[in-house]
MARPATI-381226 format. One line per 5 residues: number of its first residue (from 1); their letters; for each residue x negated, y negated, z of C-alpha. Coordinates in pm, whole numbers, plus 50000, padded with zeros to 5 digits. Example, Ala and Ser with C-alpha at 12.3 -4.5 7.8 and 13.67 -1.06 7.14 Angstrom:
! residues 2
1 = AS = 48770,50450,50780 | 48633,50106,50714
//
This chain:
! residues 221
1 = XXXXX = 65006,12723,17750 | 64881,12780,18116 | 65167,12741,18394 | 65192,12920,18716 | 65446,12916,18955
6 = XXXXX = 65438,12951,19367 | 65092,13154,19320 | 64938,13272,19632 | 64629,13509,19707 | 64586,13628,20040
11 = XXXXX = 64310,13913,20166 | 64295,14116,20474 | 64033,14073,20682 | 63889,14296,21002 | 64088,14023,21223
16 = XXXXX = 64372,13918,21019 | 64506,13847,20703 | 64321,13509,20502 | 64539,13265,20259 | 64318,13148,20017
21 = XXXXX = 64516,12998,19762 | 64908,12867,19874 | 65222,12765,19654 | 64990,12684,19384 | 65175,12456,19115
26 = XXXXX = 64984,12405,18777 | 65076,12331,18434 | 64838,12280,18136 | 64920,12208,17786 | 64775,12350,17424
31 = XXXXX = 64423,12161,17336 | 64427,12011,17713 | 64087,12010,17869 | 64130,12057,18288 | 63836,12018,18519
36 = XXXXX = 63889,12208,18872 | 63665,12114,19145 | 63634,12095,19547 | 63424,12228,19825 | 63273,12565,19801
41 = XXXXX = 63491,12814,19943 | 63786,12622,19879 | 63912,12870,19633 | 63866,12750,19282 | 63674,13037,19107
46 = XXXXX = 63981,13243,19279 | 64211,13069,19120 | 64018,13103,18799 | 63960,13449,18790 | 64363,13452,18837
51 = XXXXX = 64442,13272,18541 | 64223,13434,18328 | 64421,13809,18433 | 64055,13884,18575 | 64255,13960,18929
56 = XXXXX = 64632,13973,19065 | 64782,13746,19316 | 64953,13808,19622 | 65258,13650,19490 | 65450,13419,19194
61 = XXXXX = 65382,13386,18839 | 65098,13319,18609 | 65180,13234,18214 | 64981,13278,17948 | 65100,13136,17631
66 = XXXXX = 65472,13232,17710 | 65309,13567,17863 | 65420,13650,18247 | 65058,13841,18315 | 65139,13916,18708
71 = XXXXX = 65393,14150,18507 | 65119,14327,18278 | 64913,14619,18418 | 64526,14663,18373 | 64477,14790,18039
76 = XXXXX = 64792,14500,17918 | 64586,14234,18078 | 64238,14347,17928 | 64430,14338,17575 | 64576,13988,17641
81 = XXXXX = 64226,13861,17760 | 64061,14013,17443 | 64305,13880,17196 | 64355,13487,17364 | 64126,13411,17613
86 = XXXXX = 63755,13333,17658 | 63526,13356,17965 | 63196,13195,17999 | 63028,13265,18339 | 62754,13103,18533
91 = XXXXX = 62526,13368,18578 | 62532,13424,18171 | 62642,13803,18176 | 62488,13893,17864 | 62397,14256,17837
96 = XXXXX = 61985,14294,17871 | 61974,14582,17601 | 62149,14412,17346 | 62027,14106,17127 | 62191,13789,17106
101 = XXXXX = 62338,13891,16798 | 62476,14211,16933 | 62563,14033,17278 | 62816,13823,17080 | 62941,14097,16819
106 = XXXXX = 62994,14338,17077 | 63370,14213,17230 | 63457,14108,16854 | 63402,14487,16792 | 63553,14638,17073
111 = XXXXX = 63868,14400,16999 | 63884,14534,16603 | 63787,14176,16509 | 63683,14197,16126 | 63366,14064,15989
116 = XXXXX = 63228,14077,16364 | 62894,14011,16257 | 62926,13702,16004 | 63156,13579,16318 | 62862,13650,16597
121 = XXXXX = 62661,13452,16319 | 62861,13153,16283 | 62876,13069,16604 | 62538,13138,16749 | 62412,12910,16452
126 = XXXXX = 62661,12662,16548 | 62489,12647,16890 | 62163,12616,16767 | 62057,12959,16807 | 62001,13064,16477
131 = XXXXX = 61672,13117,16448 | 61702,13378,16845 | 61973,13610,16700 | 61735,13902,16759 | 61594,13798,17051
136 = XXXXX = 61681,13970,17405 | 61800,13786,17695 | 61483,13829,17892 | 61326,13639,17590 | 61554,13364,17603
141 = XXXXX = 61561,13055,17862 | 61832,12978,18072 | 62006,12697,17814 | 61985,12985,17532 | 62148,13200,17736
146 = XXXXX = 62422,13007,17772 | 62463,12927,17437 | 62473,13273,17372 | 62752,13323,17651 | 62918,13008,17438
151 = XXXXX = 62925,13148,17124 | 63062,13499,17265 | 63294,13281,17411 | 63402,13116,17133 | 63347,13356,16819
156 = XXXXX = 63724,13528,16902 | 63868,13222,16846 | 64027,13234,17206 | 64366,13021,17283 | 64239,12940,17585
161 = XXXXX = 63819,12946,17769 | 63769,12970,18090 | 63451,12840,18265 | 63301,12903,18575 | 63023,12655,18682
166 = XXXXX = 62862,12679,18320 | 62596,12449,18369 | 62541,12581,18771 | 62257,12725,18688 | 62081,12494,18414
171 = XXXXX = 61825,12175,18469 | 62038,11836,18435 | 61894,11784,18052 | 62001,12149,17911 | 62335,12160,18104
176 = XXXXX = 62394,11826,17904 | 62362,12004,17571 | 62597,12290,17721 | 62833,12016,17813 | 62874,11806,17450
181 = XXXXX = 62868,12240,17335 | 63152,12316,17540 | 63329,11962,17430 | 63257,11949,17061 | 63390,12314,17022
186 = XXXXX = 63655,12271,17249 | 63743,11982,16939 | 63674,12190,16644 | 63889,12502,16737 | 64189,12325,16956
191 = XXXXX = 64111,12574,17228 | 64220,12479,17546 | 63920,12474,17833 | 63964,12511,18182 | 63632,12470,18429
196 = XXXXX = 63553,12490,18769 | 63266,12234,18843 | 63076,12097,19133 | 62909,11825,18851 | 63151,11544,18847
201 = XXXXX = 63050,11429,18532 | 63169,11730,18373 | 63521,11712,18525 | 63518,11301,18441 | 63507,11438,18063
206 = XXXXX = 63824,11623,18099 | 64126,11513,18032 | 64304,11639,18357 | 64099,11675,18662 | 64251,11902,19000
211 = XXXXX = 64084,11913,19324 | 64139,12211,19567 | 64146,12138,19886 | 64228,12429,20162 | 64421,12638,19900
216 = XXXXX = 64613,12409,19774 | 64601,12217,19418 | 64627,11819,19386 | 64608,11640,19072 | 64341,11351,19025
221 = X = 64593,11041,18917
//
């Protein structure tokens, strides 16, 4: 499902040039859930933002369900993302003009996804937000807004999700309820969830947990 192979990313800098992520090794199976964690700057939301064809590496191979995506340009990778993969962010990105309803219908539409707004629907009631579908973002608290982010997430029926910190920004209580979310979904569709965490109880619940330390990618045994 997720493999990559030798995968580097290096930036130049004023004084020289920075490795941040070296002969990275990683396999991850349909339905698998992976936890990511390690110090800050230690290059885990890098390595995310890889995987999920969000940026390009410096070198080797990232697969995406059989897909080489290091091969694909721009406008390939924004299709792949759009038809198989999910992103839910810690800072929410939800769009301010747009409802909760039209936050979540909004990628279904722009992917040709039929029946966009039964979908959006579906799975903002399934996150206990049916009763906000018509409510901004400014109108919602932080815990709805992650729900919302959730079921935008999730309504595409993605192969794979992608989280960044999802519960970085939420009191201990509500990122609970974005946690069992995130979990019981995860169950229900077969999806296969990736996160990068600094809350250890959130990587304890996945099945495979990975720790980066100085670039470099070591499996929890």
């Amino acid at each position: 499902m997720i493999k990559t192979s030798q995968l580097s990313k290096r930036v130049s800098t004023a004084e020289s040039e920075l490795e941040i992520l070296r002969g990275i090794e990683l396999e991850i199976k349909q339905g698998e859930t992976a936890a990511i964690v390690g110090a800050s700057g230690s290059g885990k939301s890098t390595l995310l933002g890889l995987l999920a064809g969000l940026d390009t590496p410096s070198a080797g191979a990232i697969f995406l369900d059989g897909v080489n995506i290091v091969n694909l340009d721009e406008d390939q990778r924004a299709t792949l993302r759009s038809q198989k993969v999910g992103f839910v962010f810690q800072s929410f990105q939800l769009l301010p003009a747009l409802t909760a309803l039209e936050n979540v219908m909004l990628p279904l539409e722009l992917a040709g996804i039929e029946h966009a707004r039964d979908k959006s629907e579906e799975f903002l009631t399934r996150v206990g937000l049916d009763e906000r579908l018509h409510h901004y973002p400014r109108t919602l608290s932080g815990g709805e807004q992650q729900r919302v982010a959730i079921a935008r997430a999730f309504a595409s029926q993605p192969v794979i999700l992608f989280a960044d910190e999802p519960t970085g920004n939420l009191d201990t209580a509500t990122g609970a309820n974005v946690i069992e979310l995130l979990f019981g979904l995860n169950e229900e569709e077969g999806t296969t969830l990736v996160l990068v965490t600094h809350d250890n109880s959130l990587a304890d619940r996945c099945q495979r947990k990975f720790t980066m330390v100085a670039g470099q990618l070591e499996e929890a045994l």
